[in-house]
Backbone as ProteinMPNN parsed JSONL, in Angstrom:
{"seq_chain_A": "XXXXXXXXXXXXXXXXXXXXXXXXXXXXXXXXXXXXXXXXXXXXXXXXXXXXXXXXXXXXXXXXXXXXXXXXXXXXXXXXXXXXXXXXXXXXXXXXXXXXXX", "coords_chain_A": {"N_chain_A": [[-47.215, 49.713, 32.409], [-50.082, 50.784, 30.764], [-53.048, 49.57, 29.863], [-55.124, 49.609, 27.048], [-58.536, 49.922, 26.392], [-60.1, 47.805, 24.611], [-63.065, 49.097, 22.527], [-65.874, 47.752, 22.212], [-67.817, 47.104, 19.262], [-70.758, 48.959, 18.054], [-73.972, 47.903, 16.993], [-76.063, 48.293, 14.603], [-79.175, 49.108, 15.359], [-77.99, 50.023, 18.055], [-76.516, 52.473, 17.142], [-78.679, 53.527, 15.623], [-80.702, 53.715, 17.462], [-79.185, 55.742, 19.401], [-78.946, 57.901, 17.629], [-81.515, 58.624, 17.539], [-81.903, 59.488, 19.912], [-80.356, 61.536, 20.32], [-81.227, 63.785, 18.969], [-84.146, 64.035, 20.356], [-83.339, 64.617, 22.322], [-82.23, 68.353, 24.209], [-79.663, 68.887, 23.763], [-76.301, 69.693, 22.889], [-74.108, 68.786, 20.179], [-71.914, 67.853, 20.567], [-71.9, 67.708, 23.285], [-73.319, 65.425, 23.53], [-71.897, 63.838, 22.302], [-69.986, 63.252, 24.429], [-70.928, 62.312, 26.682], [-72.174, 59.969, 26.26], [-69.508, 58.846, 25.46], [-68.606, 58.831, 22.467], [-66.931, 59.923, 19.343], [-66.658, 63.062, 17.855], [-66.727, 63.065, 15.409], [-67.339, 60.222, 14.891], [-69.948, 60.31, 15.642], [-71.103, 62.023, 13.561], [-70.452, 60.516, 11.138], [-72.252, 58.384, 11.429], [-74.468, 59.592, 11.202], [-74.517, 60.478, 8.941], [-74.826, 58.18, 7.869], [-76.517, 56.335, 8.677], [-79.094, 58.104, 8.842], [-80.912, 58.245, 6.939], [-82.409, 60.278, 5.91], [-83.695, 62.662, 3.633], [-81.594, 64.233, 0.812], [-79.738, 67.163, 1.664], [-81.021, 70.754, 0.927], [-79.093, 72.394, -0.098], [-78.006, 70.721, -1.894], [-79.708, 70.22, -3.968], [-80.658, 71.084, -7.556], [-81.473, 73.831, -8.85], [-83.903, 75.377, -10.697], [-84.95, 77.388, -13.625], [-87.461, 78.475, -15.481], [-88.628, 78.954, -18.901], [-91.198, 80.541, -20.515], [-92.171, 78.989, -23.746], [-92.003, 80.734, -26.565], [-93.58, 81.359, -29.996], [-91.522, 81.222, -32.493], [-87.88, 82.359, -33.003], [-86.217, 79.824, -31.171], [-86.354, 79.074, -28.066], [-85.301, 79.994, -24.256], [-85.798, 76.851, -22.287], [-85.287, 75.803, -19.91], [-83.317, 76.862, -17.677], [-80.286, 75.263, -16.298], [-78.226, 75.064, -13.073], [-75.609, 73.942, -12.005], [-73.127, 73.172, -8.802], [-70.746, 73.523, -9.323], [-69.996, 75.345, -11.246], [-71.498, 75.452, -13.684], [-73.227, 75.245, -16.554], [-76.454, 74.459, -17.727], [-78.455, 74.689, -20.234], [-81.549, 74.226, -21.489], [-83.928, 73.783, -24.417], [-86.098, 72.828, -24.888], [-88.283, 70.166, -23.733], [-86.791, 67.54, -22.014], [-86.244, 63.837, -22.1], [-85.503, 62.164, -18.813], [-83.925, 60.472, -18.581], [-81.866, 61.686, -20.492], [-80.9, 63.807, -18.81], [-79.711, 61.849, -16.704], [-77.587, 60.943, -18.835], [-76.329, 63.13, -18.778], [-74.647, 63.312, -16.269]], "CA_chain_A": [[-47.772, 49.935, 31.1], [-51.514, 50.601, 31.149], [-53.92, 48.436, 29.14], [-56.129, 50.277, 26.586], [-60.183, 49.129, 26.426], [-60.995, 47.588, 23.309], [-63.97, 49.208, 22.304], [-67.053, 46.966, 21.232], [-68.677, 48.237, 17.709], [-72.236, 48.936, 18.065], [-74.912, 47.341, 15.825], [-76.827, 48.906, 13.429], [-79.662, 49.378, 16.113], [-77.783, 50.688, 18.443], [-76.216, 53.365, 16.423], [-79.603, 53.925, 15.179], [-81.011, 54.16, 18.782], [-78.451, 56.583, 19.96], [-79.3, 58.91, 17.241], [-83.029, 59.074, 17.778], [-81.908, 59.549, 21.499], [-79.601, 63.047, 20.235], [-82.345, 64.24, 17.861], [-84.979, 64.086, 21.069], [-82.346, 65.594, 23.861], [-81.993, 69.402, 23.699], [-78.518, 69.14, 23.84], [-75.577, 69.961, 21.413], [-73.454, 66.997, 19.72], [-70.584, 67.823, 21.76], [-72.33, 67.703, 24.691], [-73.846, 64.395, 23.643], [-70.97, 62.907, 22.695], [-68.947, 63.159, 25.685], [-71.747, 62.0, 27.775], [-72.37, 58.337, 25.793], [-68.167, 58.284, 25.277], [-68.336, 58.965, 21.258], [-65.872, 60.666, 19.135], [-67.848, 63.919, 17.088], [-66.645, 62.345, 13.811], [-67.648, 59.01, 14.115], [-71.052, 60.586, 15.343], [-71.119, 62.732, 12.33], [-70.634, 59.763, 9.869], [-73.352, 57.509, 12.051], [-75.638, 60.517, 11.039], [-74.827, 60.556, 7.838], [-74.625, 56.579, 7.112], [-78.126, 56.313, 8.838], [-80.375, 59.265, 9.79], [-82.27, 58.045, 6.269], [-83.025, 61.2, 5.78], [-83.359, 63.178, 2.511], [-80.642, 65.199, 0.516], [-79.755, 68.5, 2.092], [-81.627, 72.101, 0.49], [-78.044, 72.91, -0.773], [-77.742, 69.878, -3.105], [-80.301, 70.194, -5.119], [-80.086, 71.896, -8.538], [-82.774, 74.75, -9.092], [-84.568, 74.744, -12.178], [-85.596, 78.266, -14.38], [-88.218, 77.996, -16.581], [-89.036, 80.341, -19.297], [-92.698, 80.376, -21.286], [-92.053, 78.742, -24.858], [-92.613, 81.809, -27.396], [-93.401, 80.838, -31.407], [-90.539, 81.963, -33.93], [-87.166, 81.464, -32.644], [-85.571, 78.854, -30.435], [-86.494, 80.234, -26.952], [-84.575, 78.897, -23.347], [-86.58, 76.659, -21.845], [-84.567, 76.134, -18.614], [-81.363, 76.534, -17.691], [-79.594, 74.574, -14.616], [-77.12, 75.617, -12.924], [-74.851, 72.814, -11.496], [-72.434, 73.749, -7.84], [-69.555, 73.599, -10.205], [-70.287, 76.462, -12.289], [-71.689, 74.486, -14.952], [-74.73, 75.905, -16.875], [-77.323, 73.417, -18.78], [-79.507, 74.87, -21.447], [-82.438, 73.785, -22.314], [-84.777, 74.692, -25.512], [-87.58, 72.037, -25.387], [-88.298, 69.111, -22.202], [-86.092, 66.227, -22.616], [-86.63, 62.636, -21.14], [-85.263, 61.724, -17.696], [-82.514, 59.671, -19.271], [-80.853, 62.636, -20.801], [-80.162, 64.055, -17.83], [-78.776, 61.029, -16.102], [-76.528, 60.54, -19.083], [-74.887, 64.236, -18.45], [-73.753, 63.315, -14.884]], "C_chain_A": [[-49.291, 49.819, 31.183], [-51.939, 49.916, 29.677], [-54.865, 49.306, 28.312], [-57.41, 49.048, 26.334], [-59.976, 48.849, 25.43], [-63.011, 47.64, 23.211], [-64.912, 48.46, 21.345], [-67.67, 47.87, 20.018], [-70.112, 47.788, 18.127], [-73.21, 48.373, 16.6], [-75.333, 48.352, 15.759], [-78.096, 49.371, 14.733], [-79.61, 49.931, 16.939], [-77.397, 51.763, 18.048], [-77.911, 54.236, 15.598], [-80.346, 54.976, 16.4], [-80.196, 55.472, 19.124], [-78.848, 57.941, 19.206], [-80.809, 59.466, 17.133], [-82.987, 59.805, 19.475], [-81.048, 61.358, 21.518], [-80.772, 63.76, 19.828], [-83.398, 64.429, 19.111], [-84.22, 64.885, 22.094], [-82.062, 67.204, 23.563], [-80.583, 69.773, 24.125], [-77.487, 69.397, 22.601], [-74.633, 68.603, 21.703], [-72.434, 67.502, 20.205], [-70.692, 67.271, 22.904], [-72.34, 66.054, 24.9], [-73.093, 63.417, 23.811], [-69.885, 62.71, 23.449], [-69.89, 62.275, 26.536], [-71.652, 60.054, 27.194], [-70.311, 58.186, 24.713], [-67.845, 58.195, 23.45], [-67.464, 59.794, 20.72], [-67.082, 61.512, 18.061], [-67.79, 63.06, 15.873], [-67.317, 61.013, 13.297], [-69.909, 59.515, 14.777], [-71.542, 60.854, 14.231], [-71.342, 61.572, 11.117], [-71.855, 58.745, 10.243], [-74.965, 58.279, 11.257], [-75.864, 60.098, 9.569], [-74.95, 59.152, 6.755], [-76.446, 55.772, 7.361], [-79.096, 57.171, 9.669], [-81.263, 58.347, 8.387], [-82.42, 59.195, 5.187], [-82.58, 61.811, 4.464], [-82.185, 64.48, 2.017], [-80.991, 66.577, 1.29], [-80.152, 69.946, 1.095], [-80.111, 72.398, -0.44], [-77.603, 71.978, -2.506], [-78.668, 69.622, -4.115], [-80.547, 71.264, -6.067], [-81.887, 72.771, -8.824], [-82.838, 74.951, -10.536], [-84.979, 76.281, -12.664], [-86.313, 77.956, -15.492], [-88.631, 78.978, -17.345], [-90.452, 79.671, -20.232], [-92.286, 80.119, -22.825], [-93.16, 79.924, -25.753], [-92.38, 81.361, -28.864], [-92.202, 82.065, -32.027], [-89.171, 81.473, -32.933], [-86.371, 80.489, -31.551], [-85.494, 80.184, -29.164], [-86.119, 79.279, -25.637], [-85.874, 78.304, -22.692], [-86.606, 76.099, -20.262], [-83.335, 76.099, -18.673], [-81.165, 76.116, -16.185], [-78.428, 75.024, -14.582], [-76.367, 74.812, -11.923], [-74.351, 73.758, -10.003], [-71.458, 74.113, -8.759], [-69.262, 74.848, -11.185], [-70.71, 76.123, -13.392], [-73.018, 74.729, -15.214], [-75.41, 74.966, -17.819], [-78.329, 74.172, -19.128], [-80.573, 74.342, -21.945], [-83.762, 74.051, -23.228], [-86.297, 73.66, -25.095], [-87.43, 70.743, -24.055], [-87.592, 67.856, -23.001], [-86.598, 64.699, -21.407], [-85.404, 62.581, -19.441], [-83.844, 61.091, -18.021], [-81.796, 60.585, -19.785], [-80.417, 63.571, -19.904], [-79.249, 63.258, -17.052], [-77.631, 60.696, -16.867], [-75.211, 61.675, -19.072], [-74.035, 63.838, -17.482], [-73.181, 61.557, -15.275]], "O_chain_A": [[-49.765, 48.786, 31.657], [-51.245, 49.812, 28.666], [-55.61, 49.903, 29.089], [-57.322, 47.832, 26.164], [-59.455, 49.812, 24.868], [-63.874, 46.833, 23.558], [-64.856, 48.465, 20.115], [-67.896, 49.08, 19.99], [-70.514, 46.666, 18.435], [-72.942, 48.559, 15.413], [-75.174, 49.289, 16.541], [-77.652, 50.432, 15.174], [-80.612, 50.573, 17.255], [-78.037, 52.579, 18.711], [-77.975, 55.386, 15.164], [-80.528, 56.193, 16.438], [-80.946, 56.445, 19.044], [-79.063, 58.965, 19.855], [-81.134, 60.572, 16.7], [-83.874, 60.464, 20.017], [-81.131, 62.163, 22.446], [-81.261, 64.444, 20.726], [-83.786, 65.567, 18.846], [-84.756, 65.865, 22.612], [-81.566, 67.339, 22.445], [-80.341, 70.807, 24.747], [-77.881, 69.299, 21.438], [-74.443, 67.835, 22.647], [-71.808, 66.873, 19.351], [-69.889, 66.538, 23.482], [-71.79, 65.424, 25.803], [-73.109, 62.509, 24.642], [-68.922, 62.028, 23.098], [-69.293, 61.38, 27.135], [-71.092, 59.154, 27.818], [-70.073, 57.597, 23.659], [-66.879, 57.515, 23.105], [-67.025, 60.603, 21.537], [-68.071, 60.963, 17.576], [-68.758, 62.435, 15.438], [-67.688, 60.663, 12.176], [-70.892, 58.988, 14.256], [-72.388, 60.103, 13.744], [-72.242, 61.685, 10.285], [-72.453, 58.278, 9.273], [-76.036, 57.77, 10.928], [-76.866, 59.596, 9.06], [-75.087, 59.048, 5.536], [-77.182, 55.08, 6.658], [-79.656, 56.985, 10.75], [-82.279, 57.755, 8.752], [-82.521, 59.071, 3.966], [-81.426, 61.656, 4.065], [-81.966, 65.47, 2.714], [-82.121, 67.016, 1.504], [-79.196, 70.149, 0.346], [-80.297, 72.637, -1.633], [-77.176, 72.338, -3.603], [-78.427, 68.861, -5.052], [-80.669, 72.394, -5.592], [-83.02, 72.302, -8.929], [-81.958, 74.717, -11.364], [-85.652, 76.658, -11.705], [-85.87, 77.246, -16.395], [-89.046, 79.981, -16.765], [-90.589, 78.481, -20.514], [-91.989, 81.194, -23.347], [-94.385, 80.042, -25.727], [-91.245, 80.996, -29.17], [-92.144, 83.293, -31.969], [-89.251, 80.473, -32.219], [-85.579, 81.317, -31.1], [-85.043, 81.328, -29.115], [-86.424, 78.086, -25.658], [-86.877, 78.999, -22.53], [-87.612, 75.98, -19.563], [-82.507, 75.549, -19.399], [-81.743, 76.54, -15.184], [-77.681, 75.337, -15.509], [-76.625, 75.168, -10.773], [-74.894, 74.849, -9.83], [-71.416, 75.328, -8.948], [-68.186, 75.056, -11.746], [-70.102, 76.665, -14.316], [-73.909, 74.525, -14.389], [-74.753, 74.711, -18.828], [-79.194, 74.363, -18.273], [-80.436, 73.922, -23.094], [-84.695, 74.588, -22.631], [-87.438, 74.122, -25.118], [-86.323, 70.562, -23.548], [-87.771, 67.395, -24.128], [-87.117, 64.701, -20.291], [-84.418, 63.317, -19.491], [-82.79, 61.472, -17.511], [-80.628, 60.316, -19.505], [-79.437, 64.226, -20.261], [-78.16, 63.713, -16.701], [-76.653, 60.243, -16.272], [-73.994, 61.543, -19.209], [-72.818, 63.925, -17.639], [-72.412, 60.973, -14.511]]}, "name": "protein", "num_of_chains": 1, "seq": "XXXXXXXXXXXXXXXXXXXXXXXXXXXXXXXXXXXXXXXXXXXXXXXXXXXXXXXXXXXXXXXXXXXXXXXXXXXXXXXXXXXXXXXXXXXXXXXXXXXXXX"}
């Protein structure tokens, strides 16, 4: 009956280290993680638990703005959620009325 390793968990440092060490190598994360014995997935969530780094281009919501014209009620942006979900807006609202849509 063979004996499986129990694999040690890496600190926070190391896991940190390792990914400054992919990010500098011109290799692909396959490559990488065969070489330092990782599984892609738990790379993948290492990345995404600490690269740091800011939201991805896809997740953020783009903004239309139209030029406020006198007489009647004119759009003054509309958002457009991933979801299909369209927000209207006639006049600038505070910061707080957006956080209480979501």
């Amino acid at each position: 009956m063979k004996h499986s390793k129990k694999h040690k968990r890496k600190s926070e440092a190391e896991i940190r280290e390792l990914l400054s060490l992919q990010e500098k190598q011109a290799i692909t994360v396959t490559a990488f993680c065969k070489a330092h014995k990782i599984h892609k997935a738990t790379f993948y969530n290492w990345r995404d638990k600490y690269s740091g780094k800011a939201a991805r281009p896809e997740e953020f919501i783009s903004l239309q703005f139209a030029e406020p014209v006198a007489g009647p009620p004119t759009l003054f942006a509309e958002i457009e959620l991933p979801s299909n979900v369209f927000i209207k807006l006639f006049e600038k609202v505070d910061a707080a009325y957006f956080k209480s849509l979501f």
